[in-house]
C-alpha positions in Angstrom: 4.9 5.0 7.3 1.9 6.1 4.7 -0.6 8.1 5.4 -2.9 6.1 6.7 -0.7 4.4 8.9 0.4 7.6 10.4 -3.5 8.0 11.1 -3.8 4.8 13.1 -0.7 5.5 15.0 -2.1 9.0 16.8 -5.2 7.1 17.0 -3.8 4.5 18.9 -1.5 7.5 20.9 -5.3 9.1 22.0 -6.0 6.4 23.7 -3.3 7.1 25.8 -4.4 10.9 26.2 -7.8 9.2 27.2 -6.6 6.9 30.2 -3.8 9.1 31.3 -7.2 11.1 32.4 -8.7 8.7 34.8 -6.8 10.7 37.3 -5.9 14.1 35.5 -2.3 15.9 36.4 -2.2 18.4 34.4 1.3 18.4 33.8 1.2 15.2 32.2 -1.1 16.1 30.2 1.8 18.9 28.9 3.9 16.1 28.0 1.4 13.7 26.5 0.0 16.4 24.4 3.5 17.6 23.1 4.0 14.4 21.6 0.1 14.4 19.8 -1.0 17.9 18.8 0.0 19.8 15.8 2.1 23.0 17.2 -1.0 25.3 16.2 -3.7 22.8 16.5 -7.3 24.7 16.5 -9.1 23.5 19.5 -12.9 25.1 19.9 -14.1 24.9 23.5 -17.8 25.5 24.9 -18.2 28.6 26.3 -16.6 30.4 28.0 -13.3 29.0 27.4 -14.0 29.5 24.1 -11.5 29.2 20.9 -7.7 28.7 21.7 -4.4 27.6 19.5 -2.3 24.6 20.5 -2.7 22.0 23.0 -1.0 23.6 26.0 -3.6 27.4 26.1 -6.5 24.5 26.1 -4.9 22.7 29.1 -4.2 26.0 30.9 -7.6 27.1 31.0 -10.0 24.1 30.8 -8.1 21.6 32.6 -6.4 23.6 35.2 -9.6 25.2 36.0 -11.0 21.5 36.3 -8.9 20.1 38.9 -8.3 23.3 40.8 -12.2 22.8 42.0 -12.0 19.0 41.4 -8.7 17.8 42.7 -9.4 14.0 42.6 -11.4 14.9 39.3 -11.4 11.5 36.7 -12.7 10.4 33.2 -15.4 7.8 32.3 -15.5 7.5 28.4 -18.5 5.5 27.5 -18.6 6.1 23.9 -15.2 5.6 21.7 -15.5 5.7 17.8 -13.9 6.9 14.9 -14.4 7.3 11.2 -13.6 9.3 7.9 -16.7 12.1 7.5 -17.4 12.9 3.7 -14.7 15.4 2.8 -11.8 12.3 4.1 -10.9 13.7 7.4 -10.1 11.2 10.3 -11.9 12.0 13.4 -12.7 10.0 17.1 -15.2 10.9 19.0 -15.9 10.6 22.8 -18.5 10.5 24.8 -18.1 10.2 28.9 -18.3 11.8 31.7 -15.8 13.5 34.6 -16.5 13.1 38.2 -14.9 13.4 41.5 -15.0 15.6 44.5 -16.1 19.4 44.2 -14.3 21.2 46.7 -13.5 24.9 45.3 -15.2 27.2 42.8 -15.1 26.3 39.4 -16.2 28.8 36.9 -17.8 30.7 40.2 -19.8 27.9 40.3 -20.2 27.4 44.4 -18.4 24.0 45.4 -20.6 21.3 47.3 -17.6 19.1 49.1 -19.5 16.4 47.5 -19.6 14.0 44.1 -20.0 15.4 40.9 -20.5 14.6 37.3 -20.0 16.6 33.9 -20.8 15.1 30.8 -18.3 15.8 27.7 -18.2 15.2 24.0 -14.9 15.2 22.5 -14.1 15.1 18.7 -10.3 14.9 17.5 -9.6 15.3 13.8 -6.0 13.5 13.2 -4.1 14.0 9.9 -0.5 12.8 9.3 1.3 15.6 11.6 -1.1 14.2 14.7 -4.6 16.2 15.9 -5.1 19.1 14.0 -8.6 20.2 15.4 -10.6 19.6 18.4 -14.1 20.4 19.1 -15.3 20.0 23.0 -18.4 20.5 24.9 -18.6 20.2 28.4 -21.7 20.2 30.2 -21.0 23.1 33.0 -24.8 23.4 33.4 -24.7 20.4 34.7 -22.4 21.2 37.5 -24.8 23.9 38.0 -27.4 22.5 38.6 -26.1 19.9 41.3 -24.5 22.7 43.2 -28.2 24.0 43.1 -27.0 26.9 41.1 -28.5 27.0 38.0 -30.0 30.8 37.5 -32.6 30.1 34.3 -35.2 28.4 33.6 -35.6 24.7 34.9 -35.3 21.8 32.3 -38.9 20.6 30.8 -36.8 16.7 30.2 -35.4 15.1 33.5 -31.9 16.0 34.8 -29.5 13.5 36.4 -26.1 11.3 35.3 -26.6 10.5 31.8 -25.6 6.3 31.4 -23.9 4.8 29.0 -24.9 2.8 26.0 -27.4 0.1 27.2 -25.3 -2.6 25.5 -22.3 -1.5 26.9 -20.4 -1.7 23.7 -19.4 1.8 23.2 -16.1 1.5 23.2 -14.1 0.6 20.0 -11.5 -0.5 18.5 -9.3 1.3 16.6 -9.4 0.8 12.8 -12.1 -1.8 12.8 -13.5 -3.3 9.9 -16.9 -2.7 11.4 -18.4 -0.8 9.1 -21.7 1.8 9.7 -22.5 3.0 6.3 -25.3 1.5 6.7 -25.9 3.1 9.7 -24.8 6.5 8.9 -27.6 6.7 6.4 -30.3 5.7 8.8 -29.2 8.9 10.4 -28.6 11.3 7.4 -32.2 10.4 6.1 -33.9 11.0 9.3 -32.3 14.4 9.7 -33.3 15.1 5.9 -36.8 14.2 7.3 -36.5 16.3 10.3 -36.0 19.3 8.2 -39.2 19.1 6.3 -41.1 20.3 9.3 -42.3 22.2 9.8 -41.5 24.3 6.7 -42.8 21.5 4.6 -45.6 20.1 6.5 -47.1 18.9 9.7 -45.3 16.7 12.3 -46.3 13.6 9.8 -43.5 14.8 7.0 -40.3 13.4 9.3 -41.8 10.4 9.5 -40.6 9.7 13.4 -41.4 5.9 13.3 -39.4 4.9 10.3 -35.9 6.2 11.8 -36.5 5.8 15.6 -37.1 2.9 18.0 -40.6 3.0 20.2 -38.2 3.4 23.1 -36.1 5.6 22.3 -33.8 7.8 24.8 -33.0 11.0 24.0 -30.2 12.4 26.7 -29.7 15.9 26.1 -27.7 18.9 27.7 -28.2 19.8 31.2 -31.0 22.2 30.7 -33.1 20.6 28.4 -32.8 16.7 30.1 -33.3 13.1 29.0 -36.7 12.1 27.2 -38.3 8.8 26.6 -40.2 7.8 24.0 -41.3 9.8 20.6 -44.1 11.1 22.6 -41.1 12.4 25.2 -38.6 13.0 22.6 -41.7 15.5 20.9 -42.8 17.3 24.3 -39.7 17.6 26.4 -37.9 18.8 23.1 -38.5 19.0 19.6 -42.2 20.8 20.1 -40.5 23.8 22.0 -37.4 23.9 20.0 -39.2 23.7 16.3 -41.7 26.4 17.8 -38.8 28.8 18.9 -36.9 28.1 15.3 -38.8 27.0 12.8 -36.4 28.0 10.4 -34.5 25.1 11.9 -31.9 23.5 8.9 -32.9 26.1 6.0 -29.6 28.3 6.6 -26.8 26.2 6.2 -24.3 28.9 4.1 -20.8 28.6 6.2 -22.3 25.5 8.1 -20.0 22.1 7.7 -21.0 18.7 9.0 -18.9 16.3 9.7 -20.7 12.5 9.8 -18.7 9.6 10.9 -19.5 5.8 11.8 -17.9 2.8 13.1 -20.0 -0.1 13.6 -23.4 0.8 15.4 -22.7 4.1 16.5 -23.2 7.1 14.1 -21.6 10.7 15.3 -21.7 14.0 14.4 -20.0 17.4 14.8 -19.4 21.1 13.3 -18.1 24.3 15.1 -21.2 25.3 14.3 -23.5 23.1 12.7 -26.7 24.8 13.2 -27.9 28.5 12.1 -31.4 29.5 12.7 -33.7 32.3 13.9 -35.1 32.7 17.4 -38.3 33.9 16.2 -40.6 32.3 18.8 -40.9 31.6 22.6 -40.9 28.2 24.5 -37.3 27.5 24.4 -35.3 27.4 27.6 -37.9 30.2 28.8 -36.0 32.7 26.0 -38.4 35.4 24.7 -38.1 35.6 21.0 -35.9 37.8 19.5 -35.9 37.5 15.7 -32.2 36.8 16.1 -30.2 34.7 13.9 -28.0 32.5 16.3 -25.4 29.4 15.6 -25.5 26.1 17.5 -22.9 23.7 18.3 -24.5 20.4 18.4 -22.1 17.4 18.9 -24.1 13.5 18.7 -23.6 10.8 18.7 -26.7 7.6 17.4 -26.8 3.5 18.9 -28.6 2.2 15.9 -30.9 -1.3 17.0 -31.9 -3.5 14.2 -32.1 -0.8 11.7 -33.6 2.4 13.9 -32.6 4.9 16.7 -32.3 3.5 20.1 -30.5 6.3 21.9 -29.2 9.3 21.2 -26.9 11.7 23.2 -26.2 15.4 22.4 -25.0 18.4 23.7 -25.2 21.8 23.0 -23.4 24.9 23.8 -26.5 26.3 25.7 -24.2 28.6 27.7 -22.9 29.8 24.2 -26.7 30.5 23.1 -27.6 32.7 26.3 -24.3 34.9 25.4 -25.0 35.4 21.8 -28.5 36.7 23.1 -26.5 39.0 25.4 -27.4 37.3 28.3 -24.4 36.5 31.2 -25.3 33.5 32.9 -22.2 33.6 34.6 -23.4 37.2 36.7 -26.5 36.3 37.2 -25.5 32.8 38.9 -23.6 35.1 40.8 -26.6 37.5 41.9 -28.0 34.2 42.8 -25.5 32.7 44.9 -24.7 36.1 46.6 -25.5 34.9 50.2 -23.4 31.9 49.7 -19.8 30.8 50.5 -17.7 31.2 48.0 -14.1 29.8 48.8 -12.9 25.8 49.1 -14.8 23.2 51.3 -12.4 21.9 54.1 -13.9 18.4 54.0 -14.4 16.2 57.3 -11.6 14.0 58.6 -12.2 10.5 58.5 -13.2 9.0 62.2 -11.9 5.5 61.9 
Protein backbone atom coordinates (compact mmCIF):
# COMPACT_ATOMS: atom_id res chain seq x y z
CA UNK A 1 0.00 0.00 0.00
CA UNK A 2 1.45 3.83 -0.33
CA UNK A 3 1.63 6.02 2.13
CA UNK A 4 -1.35 7.43 2.16
CA UNK A 5 -3.20 4.38 2.03
CA UNK A 6 -1.41 3.12 4.97
CA UNK A 7 -2.84 6.45 6.69
CA UNK A 8 -6.46 5.63 5.95
CA UNK A 9 -6.12 2.13 6.90
CA UNK A 10 -5.14 2.97 10.89
CA UNK A 11 -7.66 5.59 10.52
CA UNK A 12 -10.20 3.32 9.71
CA UNK A 13 -8.57 0.70 12.61
CA UNK A 14 -9.29 3.84 15.31
CA UNK A 15 -12.52 3.68 14.86
CA UNK A 16 -12.42 0.40 16.06
CA UNK A 17 -10.25 1.54 19.22
CA UNK A 18 -13.21 4.13 19.52
CA UNK A 19 -16.27 1.70 19.74
CA UNK A 20 -14.49 -1.13 21.36
CA UNK A 21 -14.82 1.72 24.31
CA UNK A 22 -18.49 1.90 24.68
CA UNK A 23 -18.00 -0.59 27.33
CA UNK A 24 -14.13 -0.45 28.15
CA UNK A 25 -12.23 -4.01 29.24
CA UNK A 26 -9.18 -3.10 29.54
CA UNK A 27 -7.69 -6.05 28.34
CA UNK A 28 -9.06 -5.58 25.03
CA UNK A 29 -7.90 -2.63 24.79
CA UNK A 30 -4.17 -4.55 25.16
CA UNK A 31 -4.92 -6.36 22.07
CA UNK A 32 -6.55 -3.68 19.98
CA UNK A 33 -3.74 -1.36 20.76
CA UNK A 34 -0.98 -4.01 19.89
CA UNK A 35 -2.25 -4.10 16.48
CA UNK A 36 -2.40 0.16 16.18
CA UNK A 37 0.40 1.90 18.19
CA UNK A 38 3.90 2.25 17.16
CA UNK A 39 6.07 0.07 19.87
CA UNK A 40 7.36 3.49 21.45
CA UNK A 41 4.50 5.59 20.57
CA UNK A 42 4.69 9.08 22.76
CA UNK A 43 1.39 9.44 24.42
CA UNK A 44 1.10 12.93 26.67
CA UNK A 45 -1.70 12.61 29.34
CA UNK A 46 -3.28 15.51 31.52
CA UNK A 47 -2.03 15.53 34.78
CA UNK A 48 -1.22 13.50 36.77
CA UNK A 49 -0.85 10.63 34.62
CA UNK A 50 1.32 12.62 32.90
CA UNK A 51 3.84 11.54 29.86
CA UNK A 52 4.25 7.72 29.12
CA UNK A 53 5.85 5.46 26.11
CA UNK A 54 3.75 2.95 24.28
CA UNK A 55 0.20 2.10 24.24
CA UNK A 56 0.13 -0.52 27.03
CA UNK A 57 1.95 2.08 30.34
CA UNK A 58 -1.08 4.58 29.05
CA UNK A 59 -3.68 1.76 29.44
CA UNK A 60 -2.21 0.70 32.82
CA UNK A 61 -2.58 3.80 34.44
CA UNK A 62 -5.38 5.87 32.76
CA UNK A 63 -7.68 3.32 31.82
CA UNK A 64 -7.33 0.82 34.62
CA UNK A 65 -7.64 3.62 37.04
CA UNK A 66 -10.98 4.48 35.02
CA UNK A 67 -12.89 1.37 35.33
CA UNK A 68 -11.58 0.38 38.72
CA UNK A 69 -13.83 3.42 40.08
CA UNK A 70 -16.25 3.20 37.04
CA UNK A 71 -16.75 -0.40 36.33
CA UNK A 72 -19.68 0.00 33.84
CA UNK A 73 -17.71 3.18 32.60
CA UNK A 74 -18.55 3.95 28.47
CA UNK A 75 -17.66 6.34 25.64
CA UNK A 76 -19.81 8.98 23.85
CA UNK A 77 -17.68 10.62 21.03
CA UNK A 78 -19.58 13.58 19.71
CA UNK A 79 -16.93 15.13 17.64
CA UNK A 80 -14.85 12.81 15.06
CA UNK A 81 -12.50 14.61 12.47
CA UNK A 82 -9.33 14.40 10.98
CA UNK A 83 -6.93 16.33 8.78
CA UNK A 84 -3.24 16.99 7.72
CA UNK A 85 -1.93 20.21 10.11
CA UNK A 86 0.75 22.49 8.20
CA UNK A 87 4.01 20.52 8.66
CA UNK A 88 1.91 17.14 6.74
CA UNK A 89 1.17 15.05 9.82
CA UNK A 90 -2.16 13.00 9.91
CA UNK A 91 -4.08 13.55 13.00
CA UNK A 92 -8.01 12.65 14.30
CA UNK A 93 -9.33 14.28 16.85
CA UNK A 94 -12.13 13.38 19.35
CA UNK A 95 -14.27 14.95 21.28
CA UNK A 96 -16.88 13.02 23.86
CA UNK A 97 -17.49 12.22 26.96
CA UNK A 98 -17.26 8.85 29.47
CA UNK A 99 -19.96 8.16 31.80
CA UNK A 100 -21.23 5.34 33.94
CA UNK A 101 -21.46 4.45 37.52
CA UNK A 102 -18.99 5.89 40.17
CA UNK A 103 -18.56 3.38 42.71
CA UNK A 104 -14.84 3.53 44.09
CA UNK A 105 -12.20 6.14 44.39
CA UNK A 106 -10.72 7.42 41.36
CA UNK A 107 -7.70 9.59 41.68
CA UNK A 108 -8.89 9.89 45.60
CA UNK A 109 -11.66 11.43 44.23
CA UNK A 110 -14.63 10.13 46.80
CA UNK A 111 -17.08 7.85 44.72
CA UNK A 112 -20.88 8.95 44.70
CA UNK A 113 -22.69 5.33 43.71
CA UNK A 114 -24.24 7.46 41.23
CA UNK A 115 -23.86 8.70 37.22
CA UNK A 116 -21.07 10.41 36.10
CA UNK A 117 -19.60 12.25 33.20
CA UNK A 118 -15.91 13.26 32.17
CA UNK A 119 -15.36 15.10 29.19
CA UNK A 120 -12.10 14.05 26.88
CA UNK A 121 -10.33 15.39 23.93
CA UNK A 122 -8.34 12.96 22.13
CA UNK A 123 -5.80 13.73 19.29
CA UNK A 124 -3.97 10.67 17.39
CA UNK A 125 -1.18 11.48 14.95
CA UNK A 126 -0.93 8.36 12.50
CA UNK A 127 2.07 7.89 10.06
CA UNK A 128 2.69 4.76 7.98
CA UNK A 129 3.84 2.38 11.09
CA UNK A 130 0.17 3.26 12.84
CA UNK A 131 -0.20 6.20 15.91
CA UNK A 132 2.88 7.60 16.67
CA UNK A 133 1.69 10.34 19.21
CA UNK A 134 -1.24 10.98 21.34
CA UNK A 135 -2.21 13.96 23.17
CA UNK A 136 -5.28 13.51 25.89
CA UNK A 137 -7.10 15.62 28.27
CA UNK A 138 -9.45 14.40 30.50
CA UNK A 139 -11.63 16.51 32.44
CA UNK A 140 -11.05 15.06 36.23
CA UNK A 141 -12.24 18.44 37.60
CA UNK A 142 -15.20 17.58 36.33
CA UNK A 143 -15.61 14.38 38.30
CA UNK A 144 -14.70 16.59 41.11
CA UNK A 145 -16.89 18.66 41.10
CA UNK A 146 -20.04 16.25 40.84
CA UNK A 147 -18.69 14.27 43.75
CA UNK A 148 -18.86 17.74 45.42
CA UNK A 149 -15.13 17.64 45.84
CA UNK A 150 -13.68 20.26 44.11
CA UNK A 151 -11.09 22.16 46.68
CA UNK A 152 -10.49 25.70 44.63
CA UNK A 153 -12.13 28.19 43.59
CA UNK A 154 -15.68 27.83 42.06
CA UNK A 155 -16.08 28.33 38.16
CA UNK A 156 -17.24 32.11 37.15
CA UNK A 157 -19.02 30.16 33.62
CA UNK A 158 -21.74 27.42 34.40
CA UNK A 159 -20.79 23.74 35.12
CA UNK A 160 -22.82 20.75 33.93
CA UNK A 161 -22.53 17.97 30.86
CA UNK A 162 -21.16 19.66 28.02
CA UNK A 163 -23.61 18.58 24.60
CA UNK A 164 -22.70 17.88 21.52
CA UNK A 165 -22.63 19.82 18.40
CA UNK A 166 -26.13 21.42 17.90
CA UNK A 167 -26.37 19.90 14.36
CA UNK A 168 -25.44 16.75 15.41
CA UNK A 169 -23.03 16.17 12.64
CA UNK A 170 -19.85 15.77 14.41
CA UNK A 171 -19.00 12.77 13.47
CA UNK A 172 -17.07 12.06 10.21
CA UNK A 173 -16.08 10.20 7.74
CA UNK A 174 -12.86 9.05 7.19
CA UNK A 175 -11.01 10.60 4.29
CA UNK A 176 -13.74 12.89 3.15
CA UNK A 177 -13.45 15.16 0.43
CA UNK A 178 -15.09 17.75 2.69
CA UNK A 179 -12.78 20.16 2.74
CA UNK A 180 -12.30 23.12 5.73
CA UNK A 181 -9.62 25.33 4.42
CA UNK A 182 -11.86 27.58 4.35
CA UNK A 183 -12.76 27.12 7.64
CA UNK A 184 -9.41 26.68 9.10
CA UNK A 185 -8.70 30.22 8.22
CA UNK A 186 -11.71 31.69 9.77
CA UNK A 187 -10.03 30.32 12.87
CA UNK A 188 -6.32 31.14 12.32
CA UNK A 189 -7.27 34.83 11.64
CA UNK A 190 -9.42 35.22 14.62
CA UNK A 191 -6.66 33.85 16.92
CA UNK A 192 -4.15 36.31 14.92
CA UNK A 193 -6.74 38.92 16.16
CA UNK A 194 -7.06 37.62 19.60
CA UNK A 195 -3.39 38.19 20.12
CA UNK A 196 -3.48 41.90 19.42
CA UNK A 197 -4.98 42.55 22.72
CA UNK A 198 -4.36 43.56 24.65
CA UNK A 199 -0.62 44.30 23.80
CA UNK A 200 -1.81 46.00 20.69
CA UNK A 201 -4.86 47.76 21.74
CA UNK A 202 -8.17 47.82 23.50
CA UNK A 203 -10.74 44.92 23.31
CA UNK A 204 -11.87 46.60 19.69
CA UNK A 205 -8.34 45.20 17.92
CA UNK A 206 -9.72 41.31 17.83
CA UNK A 207 -12.54 42.35 16.23
CA UNK A 208 -15.03 39.62 18.14
CA UNK A 209 -17.92 40.17 15.62
CA UNK A 210 -16.18 39.37 12.44
CA UNK A 211 -15.03 35.70 13.54
CA UNK A 212 -17.80 34.70 16.01
CA UNK A 213 -21.58 34.10 15.80
CA UNK A 214 -23.98 36.44 18.22
CA UNK A 215 -24.69 33.14 19.89
CA UNK A 216 -21.94 31.75 20.35
CA UNK A 217 -21.10 28.81 23.04
CA UNK A 218 -18.16 28.64 24.52
CA UNK A 219 -17.83 25.13 26.64
CA UNK A 220 -14.77 25.20 28.52
CA UNK A 221 -12.95 22.97 31.29
CA UNK A 222 -14.61 22.14 34.42
CA UNK A 223 -13.43 25.04 36.35
CA UNK A 224 -13.95 27.79 34.15
CA UNK A 225 -17.61 26.52 32.59
CA UNK A 226 -19.73 27.07 29.51
CA UNK A 227 -20.48 30.82 28.32
CA UNK A 228 -22.94 32.31 26.05
CA UNK A 229 -22.73 35.02 23.98
CA UNK A 230 -19.55 37.46 23.34
CA UNK A 231 -20.70 39.36 26.26
CA UNK A 232 -20.42 35.65 28.25
CA UNK A 233 -17.59 34.46 26.31
CA UNK A 234 -15.73 38.20 27.51
CA UNK A 235 -16.93 37.98 31.34
CA UNK A 236 -16.99 34.35 32.31
CA UNK A 237 -13.53 34.09 30.46
CA UNK A 238 -11.38 36.02 28.27
CA UNK A 239 -11.57 39.37 30.73
CA UNK A 240 -10.08 37.31 33.71
CA UNK A 241 -7.75 35.25 31.75
CA UNK A 242 -6.19 38.38 29.43
CA UNK A 243 -5.97 40.21 32.87
CA UNK A 244 -3.98 37.33 34.64
CA UNK A 245 -1.71 36.96 31.22
CA UNK A 246 -1.56 39.55 29.25
CA UNK A 247 1.47 38.39 27.66
CA UNK A 248 -1.03 35.83 26.23
CA UNK A 249 0.52 34.54 22.54
CA UNK A 250 3.86 36.75 22.54
CA UNK A 251 6.12 33.73 23.63
CA UNK A 252 5.81 31.09 21.25
CA UNK A 253 9.87 29.87 21.12
CA UNK A 254 9.43 25.82 21.53
CA UNK A 255 5.54 26.20 21.11
CA UNK A 256 4.07 23.95 17.87
CA UNK A 257 0.53 24.07 16.70
CA UNK A 258 -0.95 21.70 15.06
CA UNK A 259 -4.33 23.00 12.93
CA UNK A 260 -6.48 20.58 11.16
CA UNK A 261 -9.98 20.65 9.41
CA UNK A 262 -12.47 18.47 7.89
CA UNK A 263 -15.51 19.97 6.72
CA UNK A 264 -17.08 22.40 9.39
CA UNK A 265 -15.20 21.53 12.20
CA UNK A 266 -11.70 23.26 12.71
CA UNK A 267 -9.32 21.55 15.67
CA UNK A 268 -6.44 22.27 17.35
CA UNK A 269 -3.62 20.86 19.59
CA UNK A 270 0.10 21.09 20.91
CA UNK A 271 1.79 19.54 24.07
CA UNK A 272 1.97 22.68 24.93
CA UNK A 273 0.63 25.30 22.82
CA UNK A 274 0.48 28.16 25.09
CA UNK A 275 3.45 30.01 27.24
CA UNK A 276 2.68 32.99 29.15
CA UNK A 277 3.22 34.89 32.45
CA UNK A 278 0.95 34.82 35.37
CA UNK A 279 1.47 38.32 36.21
CA UNK A 280 -2.00 39.28 37.35
CA UNK A 281 -4.90 38.05 39.63
CA UNK A 282 -8.52 37.05 38.54
CA UNK A 283 -7.86 33.73 37.14
CA UNK A 284 -9.26 30.63 38.82
CA UNK A 285 -8.77 32.72 42.14
CA UNK A 286 -4.65 32.32 41.57
CA UNK A 287 -2.69 35.20 43.09
CA UNK A 288 -0.20 36.42 40.61
CA UNK A 289 3.06 35.11 40.54
CA UNK A 290 5.19 36.63 37.71
CA UNK A 291 5.57 32.97 36.66
CA UNK A 292 6.04 31.90 33.23
CA UNK A 293 3.75 28.77 32.84
CA UNK A 294 2.81 26.42 29.65
CA UNK A 295 -0.81 25.46 28.63
CA UNK A 296 -2.20 22.58 26.98
CA UNK A 297 -5.18 23.75 25.13
CA UNK A 298 -6.84 21.19 22.81
CA UNK A 299 -10.21 22.78 20.56
CA UNK A 300 -12.01 22.10 18.53
CA UNK A 301 -14.46 25.17 16.22
CA UNK A 302 -18.35 24.39 14.42
CA UNK A 303 -18.06 27.09 11.93
CA UNK A 304 -22.06 28.52 10.76
CA UNK A 305 -22.18 30.30 7.60
CA UNK A 306 -18.80 31.72 7.73
CA UNK A 307 -18.33 32.46 11.84
CA UNK A 308 -17.90 30.61 15.23
CA UNK A 309 -20.92 28.95 16.50
CA UNK A 310 -19.37 26.78 19.30
CA UNK A 311 -16.41 26.12 20.51
CA UNK A 312 -15.14 23.45 23.02
CA UNK A 313 -11.80 23.41 24.83
CA UNK A 314 -10.04 21.99 27.54
CA UNK A 315 -7.15 22.67 29.47
CA UNK A 316 -4.86 20.96 31.72
CA UNK A 317 -5.95 23.17 34.68
CA UNK A 318 -4.82 20.47 37.10
CA UNK A 319 -1.43 20.78 35.26
CA UNK A 320 -1.44 24.71 35.83
CA UNK A 321 -2.10 24.45 39.73
CA UNK A 322 1.13 21.98 39.91
CA UNK A 323 3.44 24.09 37.98
CA UNK A 324 2.47 26.86 40.55
CA UNK A 325 3.38 24.30 43.23
CA UNK A 326 0.06 23.85 44.31
CA UNK A 327 -1.32 19.95 45.04
CA UNK A 328 -4.79 19.84 44.33
CA UNK A 329 -4.83 16.29 44.78
CA UNK A 330 -3.87 16.90 49.03
CA UNK A 331 -5.85 19.51 49.44
CA UNK A 332 -9.00 17.59 47.98
CA UNK A 333 -8.02 15.28 50.42
CA UNK A 334 -7.85 17.78 53.58
CA UNK A 335 -11.26 18.52 52.16
CA UNK A 336 -12.82 15.30 52.04
CA UNK A 337 -11.12 14.13 55.33
CA UNK A 338 -14.49 13.34 57.21
CA UNK A 339 -15.64 11.44 54.30
CA UNK A 340 -15.79 7.72 53.23
CA UNK A 341 -13.24 6.74 51.32
CA UNK A 342 -13.65 3.01 50.02
CA UNK A 343 -16.27 1.56 47.21
CA UNK A 344 -20.12 2.18 47.35
CA UNK A 345 -22.05 -1.18 47.83
CA UNK A 346 -24.95 -0.08 45.64
CA UNK A 347 -28.73 -1.07 46.61
CA UNK A 348 -30.23 -4.27 45.31
CA UNK A 349 -32.86 -4.02 42.98
CA UNK A 350 -36.57 -4.62 44.75
CA UNK A 351 -38.45 -5.97 41.82
Amino acid sequence: MTNTADIASWMSGLTRWRESQRRINVMALHDIASDMFSENASIHMCYPFGDQRGASAWINSSYHALVTAIPDAERRDTIVINGQDQQGNSWVGCCGYYCGTFIAPFLDIPPTGQFVHMRYHEFYRITPNGIEEVHVIWDIVEVMKQANAWPMSPSLGREGLVPAPATLDGIKPINSEQSGDDNLEIVIRMLNNLGQHPSQGGPDVMRLPEAWHEDLTWYGPSGIGTCRGLSGFRQWHQIPFLNAMPDRGLDNEDITLHFFAQDNYVAVTGWPNMRQTLSGDGWLGIAPTNQKITLCSLDFWRIEDKKIKENWVLIDLLDIYAQLGVDVFARLKAFNTSRPTGSVALPKERL
